[in-house]
C-alpha positions as CSV (number, residue, x, y, z in Angstrom):
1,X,-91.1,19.6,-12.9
2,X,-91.8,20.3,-16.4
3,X,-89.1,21.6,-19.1
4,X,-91.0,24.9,-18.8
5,X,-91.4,25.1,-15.3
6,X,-86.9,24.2,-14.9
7,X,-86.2,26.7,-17.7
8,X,-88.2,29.9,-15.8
9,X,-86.8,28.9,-12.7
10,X,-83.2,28.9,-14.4
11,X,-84.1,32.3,-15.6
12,X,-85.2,33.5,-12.9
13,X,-82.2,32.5,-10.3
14,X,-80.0,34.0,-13.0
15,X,-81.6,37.3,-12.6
16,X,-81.3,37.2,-9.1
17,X,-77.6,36.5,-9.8
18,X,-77.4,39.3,-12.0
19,X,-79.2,42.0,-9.5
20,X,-77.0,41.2,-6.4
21,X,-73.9,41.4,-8.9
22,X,-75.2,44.6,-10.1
23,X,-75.5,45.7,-6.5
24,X,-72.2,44.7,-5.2
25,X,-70.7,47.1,-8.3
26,X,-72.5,50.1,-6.6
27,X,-71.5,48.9,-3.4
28,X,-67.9,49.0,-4.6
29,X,-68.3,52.2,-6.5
30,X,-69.6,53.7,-3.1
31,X,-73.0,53.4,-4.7
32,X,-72.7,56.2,-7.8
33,X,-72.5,54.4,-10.8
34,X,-73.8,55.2,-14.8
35,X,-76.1,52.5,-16.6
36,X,-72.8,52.5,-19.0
37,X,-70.3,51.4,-16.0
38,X,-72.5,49.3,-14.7
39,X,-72.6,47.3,-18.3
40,X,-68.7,48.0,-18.6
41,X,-68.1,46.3,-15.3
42,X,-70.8,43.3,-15.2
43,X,-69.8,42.4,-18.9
44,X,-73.8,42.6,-19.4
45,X,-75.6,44.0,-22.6
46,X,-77.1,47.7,-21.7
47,X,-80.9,46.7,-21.9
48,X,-80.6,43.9,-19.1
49,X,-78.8,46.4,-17.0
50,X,-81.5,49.0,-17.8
51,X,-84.4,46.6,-17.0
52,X,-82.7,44.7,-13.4
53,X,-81.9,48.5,-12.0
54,X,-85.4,49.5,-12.9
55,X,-86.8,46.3,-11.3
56,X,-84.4,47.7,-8.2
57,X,-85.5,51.5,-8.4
58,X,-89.3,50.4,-8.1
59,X,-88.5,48.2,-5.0
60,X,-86.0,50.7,-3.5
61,X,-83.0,48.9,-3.4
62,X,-81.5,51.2,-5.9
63,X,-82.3,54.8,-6.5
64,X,-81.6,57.3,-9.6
65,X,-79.5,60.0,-8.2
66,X,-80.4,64.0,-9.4
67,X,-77.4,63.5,-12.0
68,X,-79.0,60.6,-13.9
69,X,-76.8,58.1,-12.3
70,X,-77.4,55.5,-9.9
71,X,-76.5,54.6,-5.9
72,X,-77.7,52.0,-3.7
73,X,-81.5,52.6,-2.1
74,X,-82.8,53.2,1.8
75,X,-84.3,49.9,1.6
76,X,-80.6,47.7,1.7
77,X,-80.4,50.1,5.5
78,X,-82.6,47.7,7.0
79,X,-81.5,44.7,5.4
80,X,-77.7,46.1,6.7
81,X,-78.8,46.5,10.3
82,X,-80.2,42.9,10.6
83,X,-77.3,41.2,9.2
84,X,-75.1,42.7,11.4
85,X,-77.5,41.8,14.4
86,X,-77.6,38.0,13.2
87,X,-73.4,38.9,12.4
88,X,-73.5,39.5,16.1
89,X,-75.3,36.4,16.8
90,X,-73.5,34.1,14.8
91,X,-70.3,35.0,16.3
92,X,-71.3,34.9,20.2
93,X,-70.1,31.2,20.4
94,X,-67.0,31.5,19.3
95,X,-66.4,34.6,21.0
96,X,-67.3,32.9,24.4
97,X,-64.8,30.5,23.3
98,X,-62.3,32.8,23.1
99,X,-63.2,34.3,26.3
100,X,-63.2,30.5,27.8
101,X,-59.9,30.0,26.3
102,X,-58.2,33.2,27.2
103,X,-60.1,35.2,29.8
104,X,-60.1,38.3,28.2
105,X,-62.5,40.4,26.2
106,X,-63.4,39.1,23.0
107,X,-64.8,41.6,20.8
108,X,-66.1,41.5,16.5
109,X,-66.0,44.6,14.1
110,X,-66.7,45.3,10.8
111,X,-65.2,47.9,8.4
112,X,-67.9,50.5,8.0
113,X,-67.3,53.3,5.2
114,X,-64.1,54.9,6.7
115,X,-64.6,53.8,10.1
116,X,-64.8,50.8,12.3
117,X,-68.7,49.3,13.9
118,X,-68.4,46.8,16.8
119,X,-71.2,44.1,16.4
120,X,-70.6,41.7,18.9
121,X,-69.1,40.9,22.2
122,X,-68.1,38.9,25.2
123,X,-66.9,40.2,28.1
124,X,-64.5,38.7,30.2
125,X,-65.1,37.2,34.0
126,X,-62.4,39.7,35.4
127,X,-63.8,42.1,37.6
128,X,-61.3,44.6,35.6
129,X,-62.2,43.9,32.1
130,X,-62.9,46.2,28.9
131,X,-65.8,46.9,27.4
132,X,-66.9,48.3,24.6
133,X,-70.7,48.7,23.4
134,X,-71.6,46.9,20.4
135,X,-72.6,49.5,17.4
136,X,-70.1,51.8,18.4
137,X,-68.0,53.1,15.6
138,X,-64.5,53.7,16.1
139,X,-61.0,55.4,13.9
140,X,-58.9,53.1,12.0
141,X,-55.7,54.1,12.9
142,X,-55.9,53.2,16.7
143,X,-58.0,50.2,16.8
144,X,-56.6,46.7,17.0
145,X,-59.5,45.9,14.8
146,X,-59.0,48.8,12.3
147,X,-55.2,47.9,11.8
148,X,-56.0,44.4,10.8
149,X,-58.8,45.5,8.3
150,X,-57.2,48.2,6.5
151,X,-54.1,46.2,6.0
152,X,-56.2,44.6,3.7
153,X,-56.4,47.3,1.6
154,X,-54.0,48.7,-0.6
155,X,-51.8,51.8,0.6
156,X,-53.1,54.4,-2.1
157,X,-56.9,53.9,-0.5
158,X,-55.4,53.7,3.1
159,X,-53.6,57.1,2.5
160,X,-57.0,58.2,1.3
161,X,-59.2,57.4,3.9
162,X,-57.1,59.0,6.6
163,X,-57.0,62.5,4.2
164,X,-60.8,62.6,5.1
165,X,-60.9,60.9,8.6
166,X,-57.8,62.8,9.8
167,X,-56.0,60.8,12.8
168,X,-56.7,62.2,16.0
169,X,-54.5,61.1,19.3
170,X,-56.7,60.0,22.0
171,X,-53.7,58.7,23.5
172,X,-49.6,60.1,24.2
173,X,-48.7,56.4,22.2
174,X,-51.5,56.6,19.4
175,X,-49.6,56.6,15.4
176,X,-50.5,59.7,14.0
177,X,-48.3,60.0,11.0
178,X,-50.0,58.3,7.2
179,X,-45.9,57.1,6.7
180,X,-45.5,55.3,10.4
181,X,-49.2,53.8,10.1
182,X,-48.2,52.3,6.8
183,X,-45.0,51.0,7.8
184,X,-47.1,49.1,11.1
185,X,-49.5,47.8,8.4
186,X,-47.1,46.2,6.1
187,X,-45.7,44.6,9.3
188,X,-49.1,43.4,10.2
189,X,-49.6,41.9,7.0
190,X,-46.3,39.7,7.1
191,X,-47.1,38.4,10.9
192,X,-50.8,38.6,10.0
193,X,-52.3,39.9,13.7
194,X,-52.5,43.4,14.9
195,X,-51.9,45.3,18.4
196,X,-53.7,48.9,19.6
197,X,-51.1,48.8,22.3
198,X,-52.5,51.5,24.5
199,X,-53.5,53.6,21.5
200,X,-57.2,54.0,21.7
201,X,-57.2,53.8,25.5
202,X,-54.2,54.5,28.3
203,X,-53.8,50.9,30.0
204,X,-55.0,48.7,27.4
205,X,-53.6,46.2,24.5
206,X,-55.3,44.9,22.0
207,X,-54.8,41.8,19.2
208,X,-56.8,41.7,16.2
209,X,-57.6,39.1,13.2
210,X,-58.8,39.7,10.3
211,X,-61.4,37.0,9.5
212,X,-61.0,35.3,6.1
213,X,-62.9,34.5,3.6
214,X,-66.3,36.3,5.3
215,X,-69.1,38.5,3.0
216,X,-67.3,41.9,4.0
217,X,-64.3,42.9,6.0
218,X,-64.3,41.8,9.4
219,X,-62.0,41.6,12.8
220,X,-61.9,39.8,16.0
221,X,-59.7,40.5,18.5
222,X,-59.2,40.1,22.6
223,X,-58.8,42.9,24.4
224,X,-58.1,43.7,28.3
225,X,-55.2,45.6,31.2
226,X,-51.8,45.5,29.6
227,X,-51.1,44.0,33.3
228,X,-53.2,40.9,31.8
229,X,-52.3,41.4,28.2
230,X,-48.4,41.4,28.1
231,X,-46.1,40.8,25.0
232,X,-45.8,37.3,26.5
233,X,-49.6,36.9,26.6
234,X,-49.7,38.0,22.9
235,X,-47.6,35.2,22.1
236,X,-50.3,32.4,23.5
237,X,-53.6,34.7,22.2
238,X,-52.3,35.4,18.3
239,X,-52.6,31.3,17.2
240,X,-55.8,31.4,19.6
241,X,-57.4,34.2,17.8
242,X,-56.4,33.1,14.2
243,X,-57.9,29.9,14.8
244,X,-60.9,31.3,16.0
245,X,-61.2,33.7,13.1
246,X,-60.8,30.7,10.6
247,X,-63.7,29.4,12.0
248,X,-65.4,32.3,11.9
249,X,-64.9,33.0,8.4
250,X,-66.0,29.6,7.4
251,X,-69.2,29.6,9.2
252,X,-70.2,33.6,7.7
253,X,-69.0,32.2,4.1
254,X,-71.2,29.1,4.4
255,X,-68.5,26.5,4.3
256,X,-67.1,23.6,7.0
257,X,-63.7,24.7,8.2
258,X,-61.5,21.7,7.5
């Protein structure tokens, strides 16, 4: 390859770079973002922002808002819905695994705006087993799976996000107190798993992972009959599942686990 040819190919992986960076900011900004931040926060001059977004706006994956500013585009929905679907698929094997390993219910979810998105699942070989349909969004605070994602995040934008979700009790046991939920995170972050312990569902424990190091905040967890699923029982599953999400996360980030 000519000097040429390696110096527009250099130029053109770094715009790429740029875009998705540029992106990501309006992803983080929950996609409403000035020409100004988005300069102030990539640390790039003001004309290349103005030229990537309009490169962006053309295709659709950006789009100027009524106030001048801008938010991500219709065209990243698509992209969204078939990442999750290859997510899904991804994950089955180690989900079977877990199912092979434990017997149980093994279930993924992603963190979805203020609410949680099942995208894949194996179901156990119990005739009694749980099941929940993949796509299905569910609340934070009751969810094995929304426990371990929002302790992830710090308290001010937990207390946030149940101010506009409100916490509902579909259960006698579900947390429905913004103090109580915060107290169970901050003991789920220092033993690092969670439990829905009948609080989504009458009859039914749950223990979640969050999976580490992956593109965007993700769970796993096993679910089934707190017959099945005693405290004992989450004492064998919890180094089970966090093994499992390890390896997880290193396949979604691209990497060997070691």
């Amino acid at each position: 390859m000519s000097s040429a040819g390696r110096i527009e190919r250099s130029a053109g992986v770094q715009s790429l770079d740029r875009a998705f960076g540029l992106l990501e900011l309006l992803a983080e900004a929950d996609g409403d973002l000035a020409l100004s931040e988005l300069a102030a926060r990539s640390g790039l001059p003001l004309p290349t922002i103005h030229r990537i977004v309009r490169t962006l706006v053309a295709s659709g994956y950006v789009r100027q808002l009524p106030s001048r500013r801008y938010g991500l585009g219709p065209r990243l929905i698509g992209l969204g819905d078939a990442a999750s679907r290859l997510l899904g698929s991804w994950a089955q094997p180690q989900l079977a695994a877990l199912v092979d390993a434990l017997g149980e219910t093994a279930n993924m979810a992603m963190l979805d705006g203020d609410a949680v998105v099942y995208v894949a699942q194996a179901p156990s070989r119990h005739s009694m087993r749980m099941f929940t349909e993949v796509g299905r969004r569910v609340p934070v605070h009751c969810t094995g799976v929304g426990k371990a994602l929002i302790a992830g995040l710090p308290d001010v934008e937990v207390r946030a996000m149940l101010a506009r979700t409100g916490m509902a009790a579909p259960t006698p046991h579900t947390i429905t107190d913004p103090d109580a939920l915060l107290g169970e995170l901050d003991r789920i972050r220092r033993q690092g798993f969670a439990v829905d312990d009948a609080e989504q569902e009458l009859g039914v424990r749950c223990v979640a992972v969050a999976v580490p190091g992956g593109p965007s905040p993700t769970a796993v967890s096993v679910s089934g009959p707190e017959t099945r699923v005693t405290w004992a029982a989450v004492e064998q599953i919890t180094p089970v599942l966090r093994a499992a999400a390890v390896a997880l996360g290193a396949e979604l980030s691209g990497r060997v686990a070691r």
